[in-house]
C-alpha positions as CSV (number, residue, x, y, z in Angstrom):
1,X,-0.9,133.2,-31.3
2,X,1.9,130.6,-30.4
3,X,4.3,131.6,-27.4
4,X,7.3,130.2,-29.5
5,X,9.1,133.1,-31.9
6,X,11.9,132.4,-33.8
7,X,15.0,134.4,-33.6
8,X,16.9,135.9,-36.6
9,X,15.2,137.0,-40.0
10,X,13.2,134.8,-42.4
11,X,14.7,134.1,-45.6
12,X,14.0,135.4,-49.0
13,X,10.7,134.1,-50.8
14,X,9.4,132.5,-46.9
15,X,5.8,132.7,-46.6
16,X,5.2,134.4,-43.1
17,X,2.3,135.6,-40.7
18,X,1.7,139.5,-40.2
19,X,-0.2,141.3,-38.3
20,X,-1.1,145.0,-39.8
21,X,0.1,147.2,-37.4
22,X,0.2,150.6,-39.1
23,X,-1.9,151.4,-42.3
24,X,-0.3,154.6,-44.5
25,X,-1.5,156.2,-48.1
26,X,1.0,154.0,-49.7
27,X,2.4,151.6,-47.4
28,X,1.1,149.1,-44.7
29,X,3.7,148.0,-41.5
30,X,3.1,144.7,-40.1
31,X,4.3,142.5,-37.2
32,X,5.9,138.8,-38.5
33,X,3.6,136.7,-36.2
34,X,6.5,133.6,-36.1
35,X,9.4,135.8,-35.3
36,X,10.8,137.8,-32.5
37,X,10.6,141.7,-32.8
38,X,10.3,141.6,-36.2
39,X,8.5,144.4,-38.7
40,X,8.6,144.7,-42.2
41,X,6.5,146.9,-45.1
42,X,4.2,146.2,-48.1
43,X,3.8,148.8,-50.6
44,X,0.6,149.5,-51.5
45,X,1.6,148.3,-55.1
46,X,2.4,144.8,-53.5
47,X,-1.2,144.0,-51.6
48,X,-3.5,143.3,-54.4
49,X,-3.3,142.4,-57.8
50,X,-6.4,144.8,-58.5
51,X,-5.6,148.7,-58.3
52,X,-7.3,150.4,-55.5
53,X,-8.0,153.7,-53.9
54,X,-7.7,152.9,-50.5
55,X,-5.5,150.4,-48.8
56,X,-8.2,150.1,-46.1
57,X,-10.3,148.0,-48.9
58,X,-7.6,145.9,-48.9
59,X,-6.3,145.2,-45.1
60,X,-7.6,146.6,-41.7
61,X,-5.5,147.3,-38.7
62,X,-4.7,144.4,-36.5
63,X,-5.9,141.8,-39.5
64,X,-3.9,138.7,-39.8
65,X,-2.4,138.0,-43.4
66,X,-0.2,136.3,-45.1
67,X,3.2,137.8,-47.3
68,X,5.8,136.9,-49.0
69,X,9.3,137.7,-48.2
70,X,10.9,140.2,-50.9
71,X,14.0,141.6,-49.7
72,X,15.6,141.5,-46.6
73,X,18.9,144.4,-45.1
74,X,19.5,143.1,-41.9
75,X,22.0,145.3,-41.7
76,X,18.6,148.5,-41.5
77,X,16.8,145.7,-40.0
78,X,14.2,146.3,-43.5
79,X,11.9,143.4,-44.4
80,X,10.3,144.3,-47.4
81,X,7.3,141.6,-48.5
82,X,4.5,141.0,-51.0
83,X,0.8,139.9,-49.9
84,X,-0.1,139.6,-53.9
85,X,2.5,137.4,-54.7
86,X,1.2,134.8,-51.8
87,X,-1.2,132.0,-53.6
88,X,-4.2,130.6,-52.2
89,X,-2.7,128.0,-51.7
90,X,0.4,128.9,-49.4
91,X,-1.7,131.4,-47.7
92,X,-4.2,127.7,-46.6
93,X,-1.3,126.0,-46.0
94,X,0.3,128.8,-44.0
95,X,-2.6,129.3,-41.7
96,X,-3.0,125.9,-41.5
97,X,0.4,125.4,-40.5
98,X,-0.1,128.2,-37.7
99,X,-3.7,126.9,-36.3
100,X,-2.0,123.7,-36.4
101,X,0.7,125.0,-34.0
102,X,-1.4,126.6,-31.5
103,X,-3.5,123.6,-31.4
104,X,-0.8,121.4,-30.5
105,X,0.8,124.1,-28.1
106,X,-2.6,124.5,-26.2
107,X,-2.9,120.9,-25.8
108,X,0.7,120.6,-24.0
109,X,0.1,123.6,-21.8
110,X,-3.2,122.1,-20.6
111,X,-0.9,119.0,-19.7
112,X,1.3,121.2,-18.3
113,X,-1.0,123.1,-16.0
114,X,-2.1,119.9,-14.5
115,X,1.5,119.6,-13.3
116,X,2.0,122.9,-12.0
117,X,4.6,124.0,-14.5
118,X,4.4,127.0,-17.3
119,X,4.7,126.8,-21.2
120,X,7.5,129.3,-21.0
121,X,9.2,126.7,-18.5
122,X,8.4,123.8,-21.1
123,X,10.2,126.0,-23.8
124,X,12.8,126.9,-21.9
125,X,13.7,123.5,-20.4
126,X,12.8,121.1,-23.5
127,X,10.5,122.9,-25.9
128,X,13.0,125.0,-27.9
129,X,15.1,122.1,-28.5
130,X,12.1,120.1,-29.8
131,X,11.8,122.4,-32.4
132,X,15.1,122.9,-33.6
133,X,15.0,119.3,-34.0
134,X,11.6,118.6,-35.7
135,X,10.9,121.9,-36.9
136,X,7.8,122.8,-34.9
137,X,5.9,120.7,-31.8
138,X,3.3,119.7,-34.5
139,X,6.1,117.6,-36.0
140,X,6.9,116.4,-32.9
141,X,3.1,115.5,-32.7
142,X,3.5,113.7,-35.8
143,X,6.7,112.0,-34.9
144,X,4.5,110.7,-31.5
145,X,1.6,109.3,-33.9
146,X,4.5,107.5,-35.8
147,X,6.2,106.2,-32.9
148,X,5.2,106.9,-29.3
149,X,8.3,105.8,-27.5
150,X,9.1,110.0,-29.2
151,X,7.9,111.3,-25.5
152,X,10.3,109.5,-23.9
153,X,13.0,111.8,-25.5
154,X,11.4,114.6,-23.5
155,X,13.7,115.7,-19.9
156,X,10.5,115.9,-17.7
157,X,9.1,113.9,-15.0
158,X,7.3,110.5,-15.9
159,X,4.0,112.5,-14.4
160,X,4.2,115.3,-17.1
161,X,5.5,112.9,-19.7
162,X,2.0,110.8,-18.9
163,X,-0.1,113.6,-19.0
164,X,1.4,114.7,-22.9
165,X,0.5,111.4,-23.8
166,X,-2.9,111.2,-22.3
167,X,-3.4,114.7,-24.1
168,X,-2.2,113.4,-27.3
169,X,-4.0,110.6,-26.8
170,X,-7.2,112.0,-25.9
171,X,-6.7,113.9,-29.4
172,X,-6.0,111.3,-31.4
173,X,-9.4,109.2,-30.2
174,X,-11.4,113.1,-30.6
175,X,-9.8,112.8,-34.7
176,X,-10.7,109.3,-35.0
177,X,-14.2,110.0,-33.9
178,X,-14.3,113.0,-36.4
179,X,-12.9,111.8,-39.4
180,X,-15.1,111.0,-42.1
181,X,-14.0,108.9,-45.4
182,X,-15.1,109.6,-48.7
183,X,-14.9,106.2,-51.2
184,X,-16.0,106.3,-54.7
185,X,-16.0,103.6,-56.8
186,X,-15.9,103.3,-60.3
187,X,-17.3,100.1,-62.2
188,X,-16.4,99.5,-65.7
């Protein structure tokens, strides 16, 4: 999972990433992924849109899903979501969104690495302000493939700076290489 959590609580009808942490007869309590210290609860009646027996058909301990927020009392801290209410398609787009993420974050840590420095320094010095302003460091990513002079926004050295571009570089030729094009044409 990505080292970045955000802080507060998500807001009502946000698509988030749990982890199961606790399976009961009529409940399940899961970890949100995305966000610091955060737990909520789905009621058995809100993980499937088919009636079952055992919630253990349903979801295993430590899985990964994907809920929809319901209600939310910060003041009790209570995060009450839905994994039946969750489409196919927000759940793709979800963990698309999220392998998405870690993809991009691996990439800069290998960069990182090669400069001696730590992804919890890279959050601390530049990364959290990254995504407050583009919403995650794919964005950024997709800011860079839009303009590249977006890196030189970044408060590191011109040796780290280099090695994020030759990373996002690298990853750019590796997609070009992969991507495949599908054309049909239609004659009348």
């Amino acid at each position: 999972m990505v080292y970045y959590k955000k802080s507060g609580f998500p807001g009502i009808k946000d698509i988030v990433l749990c982890k199961v942490k606790k399976i009961l007869p009529h409940s399940v309590f899961v970890e949100l992924v995305e966000y610091e210290n955060k737990e909520g609860m789905i009621h058995i009646s809100e993980l499937s849109n088919r009636w079952t027996r055992n919630i253990n058909e349903i979801v295993t301990l430590n899985s990964i899903i994907v809920c929809r927020v319901e209600k939310i009392d910060q003041l009790k801290g209570y995060i009450d979501l839905s994994k039946k209410r969750v489409t196919s398609g927000e759940e793709k787009a979800k963990k698309d969104e999220m392998q998405n993420e870690i993809h991009i974050e691996k990439i800069i840590e290998h960069a990182l690495k090669k400069n001696s420095m730590t992804l919890k320094e890279f959050y601390e010095k530049q990364g959290y302000k990254l995504i407050e302003e583009y919403g995650s460091l794919h964005n950024f990513y997709e800011y860079y493939l839009e303009d590249p002079k977006t890196l030189n926004e970044l408060e590191f050295s011109k040796k780290i700076i280099e090695s994020i571009k030759e990373s996002f570089e690298s990853l750019i030729q590796k997609n070009r290489v992969n991507q495949k094009k599908k054309i049909k044409i239609y004659l009348n």
